[in-house]
C-alpha positions in Angstrom: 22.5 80.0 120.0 23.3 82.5 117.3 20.2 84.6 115.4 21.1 82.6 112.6 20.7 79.1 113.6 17.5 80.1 115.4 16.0 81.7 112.2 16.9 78.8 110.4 15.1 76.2 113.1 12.2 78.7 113.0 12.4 77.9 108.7 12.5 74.2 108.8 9.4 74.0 111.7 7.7 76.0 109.6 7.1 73.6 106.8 5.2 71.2 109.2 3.4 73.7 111.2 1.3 75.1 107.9 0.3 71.9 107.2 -0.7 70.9 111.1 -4.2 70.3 111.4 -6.5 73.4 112.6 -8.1 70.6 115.7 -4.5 70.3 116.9 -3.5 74.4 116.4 -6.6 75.3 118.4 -5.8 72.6 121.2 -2.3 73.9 121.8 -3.8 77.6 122.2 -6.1 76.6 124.7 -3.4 74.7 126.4 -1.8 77.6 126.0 -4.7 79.9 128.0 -4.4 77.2 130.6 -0.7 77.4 130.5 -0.5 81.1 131.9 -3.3 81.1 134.2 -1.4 78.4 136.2 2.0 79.9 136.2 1.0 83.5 137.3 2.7 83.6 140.1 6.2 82.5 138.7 5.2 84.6 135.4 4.5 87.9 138.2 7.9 87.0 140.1 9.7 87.5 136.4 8.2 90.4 136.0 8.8 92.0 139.6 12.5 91.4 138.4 12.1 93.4 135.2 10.3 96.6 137.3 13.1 96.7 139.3 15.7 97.0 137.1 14.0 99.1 134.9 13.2 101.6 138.0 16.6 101.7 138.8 17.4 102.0 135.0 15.2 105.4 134.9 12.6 104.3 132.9 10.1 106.6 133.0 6.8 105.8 134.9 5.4 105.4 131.0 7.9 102.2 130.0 7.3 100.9 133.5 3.4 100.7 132.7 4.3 99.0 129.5 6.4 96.8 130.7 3.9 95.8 134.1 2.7 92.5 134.3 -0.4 92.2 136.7 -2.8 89.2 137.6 -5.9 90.6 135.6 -3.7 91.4 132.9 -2.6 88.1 132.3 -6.0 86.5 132.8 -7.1 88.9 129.9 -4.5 87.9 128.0 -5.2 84.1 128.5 -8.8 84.8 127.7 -7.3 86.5 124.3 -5.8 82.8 123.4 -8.9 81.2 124.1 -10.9 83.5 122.2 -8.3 83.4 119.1 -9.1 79.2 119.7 -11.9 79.4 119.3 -11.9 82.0 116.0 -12.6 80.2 112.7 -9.6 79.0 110.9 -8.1 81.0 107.9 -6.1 78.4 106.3 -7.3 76.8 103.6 -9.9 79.4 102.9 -11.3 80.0 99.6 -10.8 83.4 98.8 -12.1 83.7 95.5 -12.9 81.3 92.3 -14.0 81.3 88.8 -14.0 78.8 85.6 -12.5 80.3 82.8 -13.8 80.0 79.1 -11.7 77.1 78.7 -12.5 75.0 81.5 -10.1 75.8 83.6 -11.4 76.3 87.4 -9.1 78.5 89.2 -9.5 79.3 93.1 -7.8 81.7 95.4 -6.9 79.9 98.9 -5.2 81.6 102.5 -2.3 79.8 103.3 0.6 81.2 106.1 3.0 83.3 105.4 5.9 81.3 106.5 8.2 82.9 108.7 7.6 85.9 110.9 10.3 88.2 112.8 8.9 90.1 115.9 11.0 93.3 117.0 9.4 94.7 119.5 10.5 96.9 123.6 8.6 96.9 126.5 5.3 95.0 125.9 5.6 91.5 127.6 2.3 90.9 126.0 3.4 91.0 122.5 4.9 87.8 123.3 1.9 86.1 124.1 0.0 88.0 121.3 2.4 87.0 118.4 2.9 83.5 119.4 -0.5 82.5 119.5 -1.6 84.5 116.3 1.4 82.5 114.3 0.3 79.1 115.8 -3.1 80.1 115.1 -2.1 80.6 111.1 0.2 78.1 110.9 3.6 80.3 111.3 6.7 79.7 112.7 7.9 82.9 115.0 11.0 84.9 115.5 10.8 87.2 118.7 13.4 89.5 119.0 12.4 91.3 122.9 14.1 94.0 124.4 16.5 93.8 127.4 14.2 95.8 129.5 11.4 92.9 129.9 14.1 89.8 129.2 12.7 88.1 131.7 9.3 88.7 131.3 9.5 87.2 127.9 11.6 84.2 128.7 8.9 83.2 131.2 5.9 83.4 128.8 7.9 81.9 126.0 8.9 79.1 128.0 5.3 78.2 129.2 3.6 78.9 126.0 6.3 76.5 124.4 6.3 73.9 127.0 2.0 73.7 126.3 2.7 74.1 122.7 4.6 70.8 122.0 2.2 69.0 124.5 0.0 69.4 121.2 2.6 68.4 118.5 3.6 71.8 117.7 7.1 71.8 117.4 9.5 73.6 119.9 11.6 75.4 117.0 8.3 77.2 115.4 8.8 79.3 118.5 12.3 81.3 118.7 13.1 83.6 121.4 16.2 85.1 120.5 19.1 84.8 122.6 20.7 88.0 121.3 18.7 91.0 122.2 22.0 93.4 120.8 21.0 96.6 119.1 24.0 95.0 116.5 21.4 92.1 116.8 18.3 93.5 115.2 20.9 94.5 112.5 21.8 90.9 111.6 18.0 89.8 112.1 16.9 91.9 109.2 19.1 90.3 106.9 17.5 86.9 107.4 16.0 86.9 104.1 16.4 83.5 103.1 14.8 82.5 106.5 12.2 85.3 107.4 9.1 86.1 105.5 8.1 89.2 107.5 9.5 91.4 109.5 7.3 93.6 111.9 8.8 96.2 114.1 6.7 97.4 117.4 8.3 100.3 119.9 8.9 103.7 119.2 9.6 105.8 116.2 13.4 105.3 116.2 13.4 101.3 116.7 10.5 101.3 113.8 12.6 103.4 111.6 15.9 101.5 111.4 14.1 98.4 110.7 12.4 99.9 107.7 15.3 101.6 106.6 17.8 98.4 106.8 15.5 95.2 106.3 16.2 93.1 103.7 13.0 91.2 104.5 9.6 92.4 103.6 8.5 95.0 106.5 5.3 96.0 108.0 5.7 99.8 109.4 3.9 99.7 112.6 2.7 101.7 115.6 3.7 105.4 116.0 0.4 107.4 116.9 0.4 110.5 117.2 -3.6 110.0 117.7 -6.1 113.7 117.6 -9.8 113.6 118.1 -11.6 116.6 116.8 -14.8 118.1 118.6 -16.9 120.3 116.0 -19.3 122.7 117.6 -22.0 120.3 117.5 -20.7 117.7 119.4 -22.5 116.5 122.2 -20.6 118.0 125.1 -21.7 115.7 127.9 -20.0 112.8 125.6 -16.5 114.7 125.0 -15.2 115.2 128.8 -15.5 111.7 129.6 -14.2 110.2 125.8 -11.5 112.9 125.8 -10.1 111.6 129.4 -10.7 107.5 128.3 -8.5 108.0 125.4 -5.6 110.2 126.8 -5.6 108.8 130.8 -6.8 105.3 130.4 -3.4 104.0 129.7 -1.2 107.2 128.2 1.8 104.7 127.6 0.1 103.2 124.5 -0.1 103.7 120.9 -4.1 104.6 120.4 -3.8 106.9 123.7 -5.0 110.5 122.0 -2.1 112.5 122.3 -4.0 116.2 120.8 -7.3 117.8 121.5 -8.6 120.1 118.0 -11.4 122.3 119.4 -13.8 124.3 117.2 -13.2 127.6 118.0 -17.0 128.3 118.3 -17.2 126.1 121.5 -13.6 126.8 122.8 -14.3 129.8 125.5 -17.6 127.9 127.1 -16.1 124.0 126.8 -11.9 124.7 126.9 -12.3 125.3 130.5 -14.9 122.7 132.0 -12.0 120.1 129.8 -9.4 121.2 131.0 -10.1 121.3 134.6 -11.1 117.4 134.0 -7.4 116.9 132.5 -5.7 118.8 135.5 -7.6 116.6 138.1 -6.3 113.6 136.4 -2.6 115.1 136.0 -2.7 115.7 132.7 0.1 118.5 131.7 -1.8 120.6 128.9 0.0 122.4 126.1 -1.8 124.8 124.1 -2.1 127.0 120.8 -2.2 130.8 121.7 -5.7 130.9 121.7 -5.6 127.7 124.3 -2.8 129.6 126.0 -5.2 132.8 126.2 -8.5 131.3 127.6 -6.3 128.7 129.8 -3.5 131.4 131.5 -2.0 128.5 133.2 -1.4 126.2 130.2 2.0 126.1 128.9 2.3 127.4 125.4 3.0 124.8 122.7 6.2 124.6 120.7 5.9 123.4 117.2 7.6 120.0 117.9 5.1 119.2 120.6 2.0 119.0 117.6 4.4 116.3 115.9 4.7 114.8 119.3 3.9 111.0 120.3 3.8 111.8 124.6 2.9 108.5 125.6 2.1 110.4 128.7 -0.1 112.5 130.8 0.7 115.0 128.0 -2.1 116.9 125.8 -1.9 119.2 123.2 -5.1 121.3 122.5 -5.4 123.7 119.7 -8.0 125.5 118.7 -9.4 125.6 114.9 -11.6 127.3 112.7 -13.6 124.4 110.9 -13.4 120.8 109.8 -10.9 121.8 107.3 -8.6 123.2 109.0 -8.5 120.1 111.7 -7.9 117.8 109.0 -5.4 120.2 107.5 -3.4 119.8 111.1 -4.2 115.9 110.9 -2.4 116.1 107.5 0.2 118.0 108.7 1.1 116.2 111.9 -0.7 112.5 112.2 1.1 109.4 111.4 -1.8 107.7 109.3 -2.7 105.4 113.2 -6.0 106.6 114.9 -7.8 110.0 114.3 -11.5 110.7 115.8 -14.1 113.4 115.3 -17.2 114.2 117.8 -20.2 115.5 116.2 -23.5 115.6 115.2 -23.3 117.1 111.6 -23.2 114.8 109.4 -21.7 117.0 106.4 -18.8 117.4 108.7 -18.7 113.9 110.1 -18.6 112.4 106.4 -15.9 115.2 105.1 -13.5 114.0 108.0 -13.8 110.2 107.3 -13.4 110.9 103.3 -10.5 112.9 103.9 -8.4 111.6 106.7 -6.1 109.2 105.8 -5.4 106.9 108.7 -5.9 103.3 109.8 -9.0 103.9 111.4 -11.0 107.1 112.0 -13.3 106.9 114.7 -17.0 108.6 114.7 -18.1 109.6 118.5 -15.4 107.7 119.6 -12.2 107.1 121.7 -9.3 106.4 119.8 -8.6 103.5 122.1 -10.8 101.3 120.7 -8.2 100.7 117.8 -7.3 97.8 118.8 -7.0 94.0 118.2 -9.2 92.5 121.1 -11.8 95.8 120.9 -12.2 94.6 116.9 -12.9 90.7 117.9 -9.5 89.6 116.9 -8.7 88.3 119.9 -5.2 89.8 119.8 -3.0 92.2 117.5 0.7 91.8 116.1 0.4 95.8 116.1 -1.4 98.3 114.3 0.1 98.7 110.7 0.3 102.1 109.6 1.0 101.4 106.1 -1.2 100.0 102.9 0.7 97.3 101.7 -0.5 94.5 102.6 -2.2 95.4 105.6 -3.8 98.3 107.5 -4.9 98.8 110.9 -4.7 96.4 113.6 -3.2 92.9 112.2 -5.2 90.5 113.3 -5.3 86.5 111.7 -6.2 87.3 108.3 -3.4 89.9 108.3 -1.1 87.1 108.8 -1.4 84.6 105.7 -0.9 85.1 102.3 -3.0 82.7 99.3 -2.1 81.1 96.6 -4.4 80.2 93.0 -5.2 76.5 92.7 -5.6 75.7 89.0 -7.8 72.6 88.1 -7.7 71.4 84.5 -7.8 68.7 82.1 -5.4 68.0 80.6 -5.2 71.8 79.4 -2.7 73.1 76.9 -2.0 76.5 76.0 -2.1 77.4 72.4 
C-alpha cells in the first residue's frame, strides 16, 4: 500500500478514535500488555532475524544493542502499557476556565492532536511506545521503521493491532508503513493534509532532514550530547559509580553521558581513581591536555570529539577551572538534551541550573534518568530538544493539543 493511502486511513480512523471512550482506550492497552507477553517467543524469533542481518550488515555492536530484543525487555515494556492504562486520562481535561464580564464562561479542554508520523531507526521499542501513547490520547499513528529492525516492528505492530481491534479500536489508527525508502521519509513529510505531527527519533542526520524538509509541524528530537559536571565539592564516593551508570549502563542511548567536566581542583587526586573505573569497564577515554597529562595513556582529544554524540564506550573528560567555564563548554558543545552537575555548593548548583539551557539538568544525578518511564510516564515518544510545544521527554500530555469551549446566552458582540 502506498504512504499515501496509509496516511490517509490513519486520517479518517482518527476521527473515531478521539471520540472512543477512555474505558475502551485503557482496555485495548491492557490487551495490549497481555498481547506481548504471550507472543515473546514469536516476537524474539523476529528479532533473532534482525540481529543477524544487521551483524552481517556491520552494524556496530552499538545499533545491535539498540536494535536487541530480550525477554525482560519486553516484559518491561508490557509493564510500560499497563502502567500508561492505568494513567489518568488527558482528554477532555479542563485546562483552564474563567467567566468573562459579560457572561460568557469560557474553558480550555485537552483534546488529541490528530494524526502523528513516527520516523524513527533501530529501537523496536518505539513501536510499542508510540502506539500505545497515541491509543492512550486518542491518536491515530504513522510509523515509519527502519529496514534494520523490519521485522521486529512488523511483529509488535501486528500483535498490538490484532489486541487493539479486539477493543473497537480500529485497525487503520495503526499504520506501519510499507515503504521504509530513504525517498520514502521524503514523501512522508509532505503529508500535510493527513499528518498532524511529525516526530523524528535516530541520529543527527535522520533528525535533520526531517526538520529541514517537513511540511508538517515537527518536533526536533533526541541527539545528546549529555556532560555531567563534578565541582570540587562533590561527594566523591557518589561520582565513580554515577559517572559509570550514565556512560556504561547502556552507551547506545540518547541520555548515556557522553563527557566528564572535572574541576580542576580535584582533577590530579580523583582523574585517576575515575579513570581506572572507566578502563575496567572498556571505556576508551579521550582527554583535554591537562587529562592527557595526568592520564599518559589517554588519547588526546580532537576538537570534533567535544561535539561528539559516541553512543559508545567513548568518554571525553576535560578539565575546567569553575562552574563557568563548564557551562561555557555546555554552551558551546550540548545539544539542549541532558546536562548534570555533582555537588555540594549550593551557589554553584543553583548558577548551573539557571544557566544551562537543556531539557533537563540533573542535580546529583545520572543523566539516564531522563527518561519517559524514570518520570512516571509510563513510556516516551522521545525526548524533545526544542521549546515549542514540548520539552523533554514526551509523555501523554505532550501529545494532545486543547481547544476553548465558549458557553453563552444568546451573546452578541457589539
Amino acid at each position: 500500500m502506498s504512504i499515501y493511502a496509509q496516511c490517509e486511513q490513519a486520517y479518517k480512523a482518527s476521527k473515531a478514535l478521539a471520540v472512543l471512550p477512555a474505558s475502551q482506550r485503557n482496555a485495548a492497552l491492557d490487551a495490549m500488555a497481555t498481547a506481548i507477553r504471550s507472543n515473546i517467543a514469536s516476537l524474539l524469533l523476529a528479532n533473532q532475524h534482525d540481529q543477524i542481518a544487521g551483524k552481517q550488515a556491520g552494524l556496530s555492536k552499538a545499533l545491535i544493542d539498540r536494535l536487541a530484543l530480550t525477554g525482560p525487555r519486553l516484559e518491561v515494556l508490557a509493564d510500560s502499557l499497563s502502567l500508561i492504562a492505568s494513567l489518568p486520562d488527558p482528554l477532555g481535561k479542563t485546562i483552564d476556565g474563567w467567566t468573562q464580564p459579560n457572561g460568557l464562561v469560557i474553558s480550555k479542554q485537552r483534546v488529541p492532536i490528530g494524526v502523528v508520523a513516527i520516523i524513527y531507526e533501530a529501537r523496536p521499542n518505539v513501536t510499542a511506545d508510540a502506539i500505545a501513547l497515541c491509543i492512550k490520547t486518542g491518536n491515530a499513528v504513522v510509523l515509519r521503521g527502519s529496514s534494520m529492525c523490519e521485522q521486529s516492528n512488523k511483529a509488535l505492530a501486528s500483535v498490538l493491532k490484532t489486541a487493539a481491534i479486539a477493543h473497537g479500536v480500529s485497525g487503520d489508527a495503526i499504520q506501519l508503513l510499507e515503504d521504509v525508502s530513504r525517498d520514502g521519509i521524503d514523501e512522508l513529510v509532505k503529508m500535510r493534509q493527513f499528518l498532524s505531527v511529525v516526530i523524528p527519533r535516530g541520529g543527527h542526520a535522520l533528525i535533520q532532514r526531517v526538520v529541514t524538509s517537513s511540511l508538517v509541524p515537527t518536533i526536533e528530537t533526541g541527539v545528546g550530547n549529555c556532560h555531567i559536571f563534578i565541582d570540587d565539592s562533590a561527594d566523591l564516593n557518589q561520582a565513580i559509580p554515577l559517572v559509570l551508570n550514565a556512560k556504561t549502563q547502556r552507551p547506545s542511548v540518547c541520555n548515556a553521558c557522553e563527557t566528564v567536566l572535572i574541576h580542576q581542583d580535584i582533577a590530579s587526586a580523583f582523574l585517576p581513581l575515575l579513570a581506572a573505573a572507566l578502563v575496567k569497564e572498556g571505556v576508551e577515554i579521550r582527554g583535554c591536555p591537562q587529562t592527557k597529562q595526568l592520564l599518559p595513556d589517554t588519547t588526546l582529544a580532537e576538537e570534533s570529539d567535544w561535539a561528539t554524540e559516541f553512543l559508545d564506550l567513548v568518554l571525553a573528560i576535560k578539565v575546567v577551572a569553575s562552574v563557568e567555564e563548564a557551562i561555557d563548554h555546555i554552551h558551546r558543545y550540548g545539544t539542549h538534551h541532558s546536562e548534570s552537575i555533582l555537588s555540594n555548593n549550593k551557589r554553584h548548583i543553583d548558577r548551573f541550573v539557571a544557566h544551562v539551557d537543556a531539557a533537563a539538568v540533573l542535580v546529583n544525578a545520572s543523566t539516564r534518568f531522563v527518561d519517559g518511564g524514570e518520570f512516571g510516564f509510563g513510556a516516551e515518544l522521545g525526548i524533545s530538544t526544542q521549546k515549542l510545544h514540548v520539552r523533554g521527554p514526551m509523555g501523554l500530555e505532550a501529545l494532545t493539543s486543547y481547544k476553548y469551549i465558549v458557553q453563552g446566552d444568546g451573546h452578541i458582540r457589539g
